[in-house]
Structure formats: structure tokens, C-alpha cells
C-alpha positions in Angstrom: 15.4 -41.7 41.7 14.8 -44.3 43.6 16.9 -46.4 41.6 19.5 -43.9 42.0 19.5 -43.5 45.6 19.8 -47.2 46.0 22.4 -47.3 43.5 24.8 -45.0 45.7 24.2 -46.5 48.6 25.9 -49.7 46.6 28.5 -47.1 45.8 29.6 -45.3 48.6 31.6 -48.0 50.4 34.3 -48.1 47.4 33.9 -44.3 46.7 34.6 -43.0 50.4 36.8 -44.6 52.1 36.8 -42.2 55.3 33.2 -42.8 56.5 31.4 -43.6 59.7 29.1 -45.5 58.9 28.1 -48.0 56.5 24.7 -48.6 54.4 22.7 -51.2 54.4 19.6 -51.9 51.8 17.2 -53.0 54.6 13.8 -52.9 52.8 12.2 -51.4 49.7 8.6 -50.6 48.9 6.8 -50.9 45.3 3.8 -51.5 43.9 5.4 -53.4 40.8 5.8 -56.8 41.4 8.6 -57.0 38.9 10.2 -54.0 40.8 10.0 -55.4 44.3 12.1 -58.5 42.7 14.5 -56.3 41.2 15.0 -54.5 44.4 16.4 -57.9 46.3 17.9 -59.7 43.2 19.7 -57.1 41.6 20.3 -54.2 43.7 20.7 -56.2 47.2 17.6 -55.4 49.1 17.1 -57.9 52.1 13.2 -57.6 51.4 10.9 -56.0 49.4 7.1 -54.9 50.1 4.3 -53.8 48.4 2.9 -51.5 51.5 5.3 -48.8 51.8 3.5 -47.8 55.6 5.6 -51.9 55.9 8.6 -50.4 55.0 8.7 -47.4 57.2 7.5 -49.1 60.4 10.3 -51.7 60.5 12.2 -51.9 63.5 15.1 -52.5 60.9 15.3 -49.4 59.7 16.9 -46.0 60.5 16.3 -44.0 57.8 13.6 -43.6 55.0 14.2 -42.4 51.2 11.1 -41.3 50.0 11.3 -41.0 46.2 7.2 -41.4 45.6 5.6 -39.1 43.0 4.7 -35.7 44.9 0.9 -36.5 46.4 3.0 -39.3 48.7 5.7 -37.3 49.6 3.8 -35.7 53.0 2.2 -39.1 54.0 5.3 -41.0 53.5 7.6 -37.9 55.5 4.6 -38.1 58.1 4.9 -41.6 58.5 8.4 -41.9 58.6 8.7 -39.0 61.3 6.1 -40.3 63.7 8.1 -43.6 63.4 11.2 -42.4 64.9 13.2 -42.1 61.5 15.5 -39.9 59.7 14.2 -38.7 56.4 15.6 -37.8 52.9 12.9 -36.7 50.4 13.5 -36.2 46.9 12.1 -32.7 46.3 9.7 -30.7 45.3 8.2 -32.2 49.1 4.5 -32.3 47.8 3.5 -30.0 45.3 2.6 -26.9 46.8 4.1 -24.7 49.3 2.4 -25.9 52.4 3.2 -29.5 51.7 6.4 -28.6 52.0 5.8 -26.6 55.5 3.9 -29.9 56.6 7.2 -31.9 56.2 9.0 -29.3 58.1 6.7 -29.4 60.8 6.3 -33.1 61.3 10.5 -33.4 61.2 10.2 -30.5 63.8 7.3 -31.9 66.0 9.6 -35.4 66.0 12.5 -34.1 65.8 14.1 -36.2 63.7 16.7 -35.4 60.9 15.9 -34.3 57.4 17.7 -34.1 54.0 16.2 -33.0 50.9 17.5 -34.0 47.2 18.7 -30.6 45.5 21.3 -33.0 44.2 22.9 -30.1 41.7 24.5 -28.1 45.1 26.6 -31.0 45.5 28.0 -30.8 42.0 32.0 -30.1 42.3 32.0 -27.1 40.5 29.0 -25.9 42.0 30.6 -25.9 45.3 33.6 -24.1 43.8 31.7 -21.2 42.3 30.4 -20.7 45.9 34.0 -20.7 47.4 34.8 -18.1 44.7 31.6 -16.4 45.7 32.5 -16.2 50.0 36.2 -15.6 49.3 35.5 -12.3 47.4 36.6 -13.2 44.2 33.7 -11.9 42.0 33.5 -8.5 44.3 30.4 -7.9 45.5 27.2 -9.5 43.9 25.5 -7.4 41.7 23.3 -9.5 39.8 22.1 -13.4 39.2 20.2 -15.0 36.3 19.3 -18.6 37.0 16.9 -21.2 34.4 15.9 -24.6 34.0 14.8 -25.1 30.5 14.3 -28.7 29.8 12.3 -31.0 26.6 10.9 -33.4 28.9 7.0 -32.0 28.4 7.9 -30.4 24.7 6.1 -33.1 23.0 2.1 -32.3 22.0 1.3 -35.9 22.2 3.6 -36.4 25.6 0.9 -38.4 28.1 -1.6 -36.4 30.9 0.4 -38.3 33.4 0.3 -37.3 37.1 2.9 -34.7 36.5 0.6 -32.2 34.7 -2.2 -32.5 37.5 -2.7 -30.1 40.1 -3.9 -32.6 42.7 -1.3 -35.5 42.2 1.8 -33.0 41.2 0.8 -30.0 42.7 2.5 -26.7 41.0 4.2 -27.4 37.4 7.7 -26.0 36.4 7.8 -24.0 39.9 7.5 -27.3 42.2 9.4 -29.5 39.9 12.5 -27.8 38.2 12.5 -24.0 39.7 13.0 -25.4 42.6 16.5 -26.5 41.6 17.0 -22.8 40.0 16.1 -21.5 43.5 18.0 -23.7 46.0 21.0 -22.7 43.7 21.0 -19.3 44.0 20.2 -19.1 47.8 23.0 -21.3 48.5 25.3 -19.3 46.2 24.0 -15.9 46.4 21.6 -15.6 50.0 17.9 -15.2 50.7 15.5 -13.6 48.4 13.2 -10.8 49.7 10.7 -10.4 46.7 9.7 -11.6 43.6 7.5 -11.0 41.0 6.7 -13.3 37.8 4.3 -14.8 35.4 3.1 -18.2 34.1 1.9 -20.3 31.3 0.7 -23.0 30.0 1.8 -23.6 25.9 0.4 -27.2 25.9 -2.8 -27.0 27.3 -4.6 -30.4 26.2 -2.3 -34.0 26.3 -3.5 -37.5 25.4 -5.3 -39.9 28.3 -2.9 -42.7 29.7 -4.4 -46.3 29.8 -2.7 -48.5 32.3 0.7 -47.7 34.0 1.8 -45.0 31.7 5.3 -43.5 31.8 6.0 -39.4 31.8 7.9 -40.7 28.0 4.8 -42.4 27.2 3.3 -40.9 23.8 -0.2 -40.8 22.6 -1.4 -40.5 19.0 -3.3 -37.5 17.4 -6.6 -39.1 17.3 -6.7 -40.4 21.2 -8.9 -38.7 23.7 -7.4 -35.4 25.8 -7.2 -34.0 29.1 -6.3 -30.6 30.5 -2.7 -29.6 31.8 -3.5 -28.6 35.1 -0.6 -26.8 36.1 2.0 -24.3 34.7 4.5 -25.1 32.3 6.6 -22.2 31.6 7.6 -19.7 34.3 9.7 -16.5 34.6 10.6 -14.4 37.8 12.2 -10.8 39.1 13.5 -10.6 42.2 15.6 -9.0 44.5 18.2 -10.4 47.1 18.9 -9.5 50.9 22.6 -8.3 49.9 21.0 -5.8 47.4 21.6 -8.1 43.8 19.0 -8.2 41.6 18.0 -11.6 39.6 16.0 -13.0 36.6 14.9 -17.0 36.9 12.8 -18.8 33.6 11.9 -22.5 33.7 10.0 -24.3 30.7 9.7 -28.3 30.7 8.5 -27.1 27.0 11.1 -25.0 25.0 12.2 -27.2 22.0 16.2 -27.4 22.1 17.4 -27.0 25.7 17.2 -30.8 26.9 18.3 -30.3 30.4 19.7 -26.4 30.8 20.1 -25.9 34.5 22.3 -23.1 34.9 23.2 -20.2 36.8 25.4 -17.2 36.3 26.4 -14.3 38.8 27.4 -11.4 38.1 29.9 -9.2 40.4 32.4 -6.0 40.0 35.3 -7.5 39.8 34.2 -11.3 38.1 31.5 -13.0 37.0 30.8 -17.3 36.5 28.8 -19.2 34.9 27.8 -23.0 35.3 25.2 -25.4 33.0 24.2 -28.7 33.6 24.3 -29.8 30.1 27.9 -28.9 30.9 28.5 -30.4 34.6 32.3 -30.6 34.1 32.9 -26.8 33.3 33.0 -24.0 35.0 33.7 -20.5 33.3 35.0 -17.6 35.1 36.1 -13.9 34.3 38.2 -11.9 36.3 38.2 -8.5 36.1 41.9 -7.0 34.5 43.3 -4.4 33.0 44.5 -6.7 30.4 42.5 -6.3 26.9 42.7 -9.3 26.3 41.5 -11.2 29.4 38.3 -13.2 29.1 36.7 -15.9 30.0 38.5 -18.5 31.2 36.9 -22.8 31.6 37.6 -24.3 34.8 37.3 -28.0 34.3 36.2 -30.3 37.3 38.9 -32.6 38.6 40.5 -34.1 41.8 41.4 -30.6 43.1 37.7 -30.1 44.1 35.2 -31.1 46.5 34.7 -35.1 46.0 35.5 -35.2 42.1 38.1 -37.7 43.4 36.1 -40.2 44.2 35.2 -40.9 41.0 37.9 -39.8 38.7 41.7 -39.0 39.1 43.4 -36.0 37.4 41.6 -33.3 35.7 38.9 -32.9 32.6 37.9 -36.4 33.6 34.4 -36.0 33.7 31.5 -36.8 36.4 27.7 -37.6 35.7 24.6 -37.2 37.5 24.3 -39.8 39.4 27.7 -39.1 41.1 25.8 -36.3 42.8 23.1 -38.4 44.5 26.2 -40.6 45.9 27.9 -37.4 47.1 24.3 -35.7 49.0 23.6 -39.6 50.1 27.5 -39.9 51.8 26.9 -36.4 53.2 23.7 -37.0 54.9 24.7 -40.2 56.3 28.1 -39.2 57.5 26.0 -36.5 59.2 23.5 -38.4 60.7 26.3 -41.0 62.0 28.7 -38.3 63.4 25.5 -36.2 64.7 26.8 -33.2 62.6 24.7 -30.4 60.8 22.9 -31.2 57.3 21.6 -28.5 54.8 19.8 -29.0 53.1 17.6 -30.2 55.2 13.5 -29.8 55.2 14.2 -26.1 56.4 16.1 -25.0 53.6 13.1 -26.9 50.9 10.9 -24.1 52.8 13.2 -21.4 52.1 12.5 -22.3 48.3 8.6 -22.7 48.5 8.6 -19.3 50.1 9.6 -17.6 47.1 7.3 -20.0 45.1 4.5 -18.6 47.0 5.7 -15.0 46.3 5.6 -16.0 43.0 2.1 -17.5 42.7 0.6 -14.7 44.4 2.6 -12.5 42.1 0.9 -14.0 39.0 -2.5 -12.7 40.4 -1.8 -9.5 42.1 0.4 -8.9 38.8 2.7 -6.7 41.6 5.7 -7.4 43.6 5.6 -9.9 46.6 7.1 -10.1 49.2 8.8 -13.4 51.2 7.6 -14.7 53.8 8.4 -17.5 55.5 5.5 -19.8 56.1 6.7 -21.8 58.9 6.4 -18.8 60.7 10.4 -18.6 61.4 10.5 -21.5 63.5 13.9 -23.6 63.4 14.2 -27.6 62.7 16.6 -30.2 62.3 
């Protein structure tokens, strides 16, 4: 992500012409060697450290990307805040709820800006279906079924890297990929007042890394194991503050979906639906008296939110990355024009409130209600 981040800020200057402002790759931080060379020679970093605390205290710099596995996400945000500096994290923020209410607090306590990378609301489409959603379209909400199911963890001999431990990754599935399922449907459908869910783990046991091992890295049969810490599969029941109901499931596990982020919602007079694996569609019923009506595919294209950057005309198809250069143009046009950003650390606590619901849910084995953990307070 990191990679990625950089990458659009390359970008944006021939993607958007009408800007304020324009980026400049002041410093990056690695521990790699090879990385840190990379980062000057190839993607146009002035310098590159090994120390990210050198990074974030350069006079230099403005604003700090923190794309760090989760255990550096609050040090790094801390750091960055008592420095004076605006801060985008890649989320989950942490691991656990109240690293995520940390960050909030220390944006608050400073307060400096914050942006948060739930890079999927900025998908074209996505932003359509919530157009369709405020102007009425779909009727009144009646129900929404969000999921996540992904491949990356489905192999037995898949590494114990720090993304299966509680102490380096924090949660599993809910931290790292519900949280995607859950910004979506608060920005599409509203808040979510209680939950109630359950957990697994279907690979308990993965081989030991040796050296700098990658989350792709693979093991063999007869190499020593270690436990999976954290949840791998997760499902949900909750209810909405506009009275809809919804059903959420994540798995990093489930053979066959390979990246299955989708959402639909349900209304009485429509209904849409949206999956990753399909970023460039959009289906959509409305409700007729005509037998024959059914679902009809809305293909991304210039006539929507920023596909035009990166492709004229219609059916012309945008990726992932395009979405990173889109939230990165956003939150830089906001911090130069001094305009509002969501979402911001505030919103990343609307999310791990539900997450928390949900964890206490899988003991009390009862309904939960949300909370919110930074106590209501507002931030920037």
C-alpha cells in the first residue's frame, strides 16, 4: 500500500487537472535497504530513511502516510500528530478497537487532519449506488447484506505471519477486511445500533516463518507450527438506525471467492448490488409493473464520479489502484482548500464500534448494543 499510495501521488498531477495543490514525494521510511533505494530511484523520493520517527519529524513534511503493519499504526499516528502533521492511515488503525480510538484522540488532542484508507467508498459506482440510495430511488431501505470473502489465508501451509497474531495484527477478518464491509454500509445505508455475530477459526495451526517472510510465503507439511491467534471467519446480524435490518460474513479462508467485497441493499421500490471482483458493474432493479423488468447492469464510465480520469466513454474499465489516487486527490484537495474530509479517523471509530459489539457478542452469545467509544466526542 505503500507502494500504491506513492504511486498516485506520481499520478494525480496528469489525472486531475483542477487541483490546489500539488504532491511532492518528500521522504520515505523502510527498513529494507533495497526498498529505501527503490523509493528515490524509481518512484522519485528526495530521500529515504531507515527510522521512520526521521521521516515524521522533518520539517519538510506536511503530511504522513502510514502504511506500517497494524502494531505501528498508533505509534506512527502518535508521532505524526504530536509533530504538527496531517495524517492518512491505511486501516484497520491498530488492530483492536481502542487503537483505533487512540488515533482519534491523538488527531483530536492536536488537532490535526485525518484520512483513513476505506479505498472501496471512492469506487465510481460505489458512489453512484449511494446517489441512488439519497435520491429515493430504491424506496425506503429495508434490508442490507454486505461480505468480504477472500483466498488470501485459504492455504493450510500459508505462513504464521504477523497477520494471524493477536499482538502484532490485533483482531483477524473483523480488523482487516470487515472493516471495508462496514464502512460500506454506513456510508450507504447509516449507523448501526446493534449487532450480534459469531467467529472462527478453520485453520488453527500455520507453518513458522524464517527470515523476512511474506503473507504469500508457503511452508511445507513437515515444518514446525504455530497457533492462529485471531479469527478467521466471521458473520454478523444487525440492525440500522433507519429501521433496515442486515447480514455481514467475512472469511480470508473460503476456497473460491478471491476478493468478494460486495454489498447489496434492498428497498420497496429497487434494490443494487455491487462486487469487487466486478468493480466496473453495477446492477440495479427497479420496481415495475412490467413482467418482464429485471435487473438491469450499469457499467462504470465518464458519466460518474472521477471514472474520467482514467478512461473516456463507457465499459472502459477502472482497477484498484485508481481508487487510492481518487481518496489520495480527495484528501489533499481538502487539506489544501481547508474543506471537510470523511472519512477521517472519526468515521474508522464509527466502524470499530460495531466491531466491539460484535466481539462482545461472541461471548455474551446475545445482542449488543453500539456504543461509541470515544465517548461522542467530535475531531477533525
Amino acid at each position: 500500500m505503500g507502494q500504491a499510495h506513492a504511486r498516485s501521488m506520481l499520478r494525480i498531477p496528469s489525472l486531475f487537472a483542477k487541483r490546489s495543490f500539488d504532491p511532492v514525494l518528500v521522504v520515505c521510511a523502510d527498513t529494507e535497504a533495497d526498498r529505501r533505494e527503490r523509493a528515490v530511484s524509481d518512484f522519485g523520493f528526495e530521500r529515504a530513511v531507515a527510522d521512520w520517527h526521521d521521516a515524521i519529524n522533518s520539517d519538510d513534511v506536511d503530511v504522513v502516510w502510514v502504511t506500517a503493519p497494524n502494531m505501528l499504526h498508533v505509534p506512527m499516528i502518535e508521532a505524526a500528530c504530536a509533530a504538527g502533521k496531517a495524517v492518512f492511515s491505511e486501516k484497520p488503525i491498530g488492530g483492536k478497537p481502542e487503537q483505533t480510538v487512540a488515533a482519534f484522540e491523538a488527531a483530536t488532542r492536536a488537532g490535526v487532519r485525518s484520512g483513513v484508507g476505506y479505498n472501496y467508498l471512492w469506487s465510481p459506482l460505489v458512489l453512484h449506488a449511494r446517489h441512488l440510495v439519497e435520491s429515493g430511488a430504491l424506496g425506503e431501505i429495508t434490508h442490507y447484506r454486505g461480505r468480504f470473502l477472500s483466498m488470501y489465508g485459504s492455504d493450510e501451509l500459508g505462513l504464521l505471519t504477523w497477520r494471524f497474531i493477536l499482538d502484532q495484527a490485533g483482531y483477524g477478518v473483523t480488523s482487516d477486511i470487515l472493516s471495508h464491509s462496514v464502512s460500506l454500509a454506513q456510508f450507504l445505508v447509516g449507523d448501526i445500533t446493534e449487532v450480534v455475530g459469531m467467529r472462527n477459526t478453520t485453520i488453527p495451526q500455520r507453518p513458522l516463518p524464517t527470515g523476512a517472510a511474506s503473507h504469500y510465503g508457503r511452508g511445507r507439511p513437515e515444518d514446525p507450527k504455530g497457533d492462529v491467534e485471531n479469527e478467521d471467519f466471521a458473520s454478523m446480524l444487525c440492525r440500522f438506525a433507519n429501521g433496515a435490518t442486515g447480514t455481514f460474513e467475512v472469511s480470508r479462508t473460503m476456497v473460491g471467492p478471491e476478493s468478494q467485497n460486495a454489498f447489496e441493499i434492498y428497498g420497496t421500490k429497487g434494490s443494487l448490488a455491487w462486487n469487487l471482483e466486478k468493480i466496473n458493474e453495477l446492477q440495479y432493479y427497479k420496481l415495475t409493473d412490467d413482467p418482464s423488468s429485471g435487473y438491469t447492469t450499469i457499467y462504470g464510465g465518464e458519466r460518474f464520479p472521477f471514472h474520467g480520469a482514467f478512461a473516456p466513454g463507457q465499459a472502459n474499465s477502472i482497477g484498484l489502484e485508481d481508487l487510492v489516487a481518487i481518496e489520495d486527490f480527495n484528501f489533499m484537495e481538502a487539506l489544501a482548500t481547508d474543506a471537510p474530509f470523511k472519512p477521517s479517523f472519526r468515521e474508522a471509530v464509527d466502524v470499530v464500534n460495531v466491531q466491539q459489539a460484535l466481539i462482545e457478542s461472541w461471548d455474551s452469545r446475545t445482542w449488543e448494543d453500539v456504543v461509541d467509544l470515544a465517548g461522542g466526542s467530535n475531531g477533525k
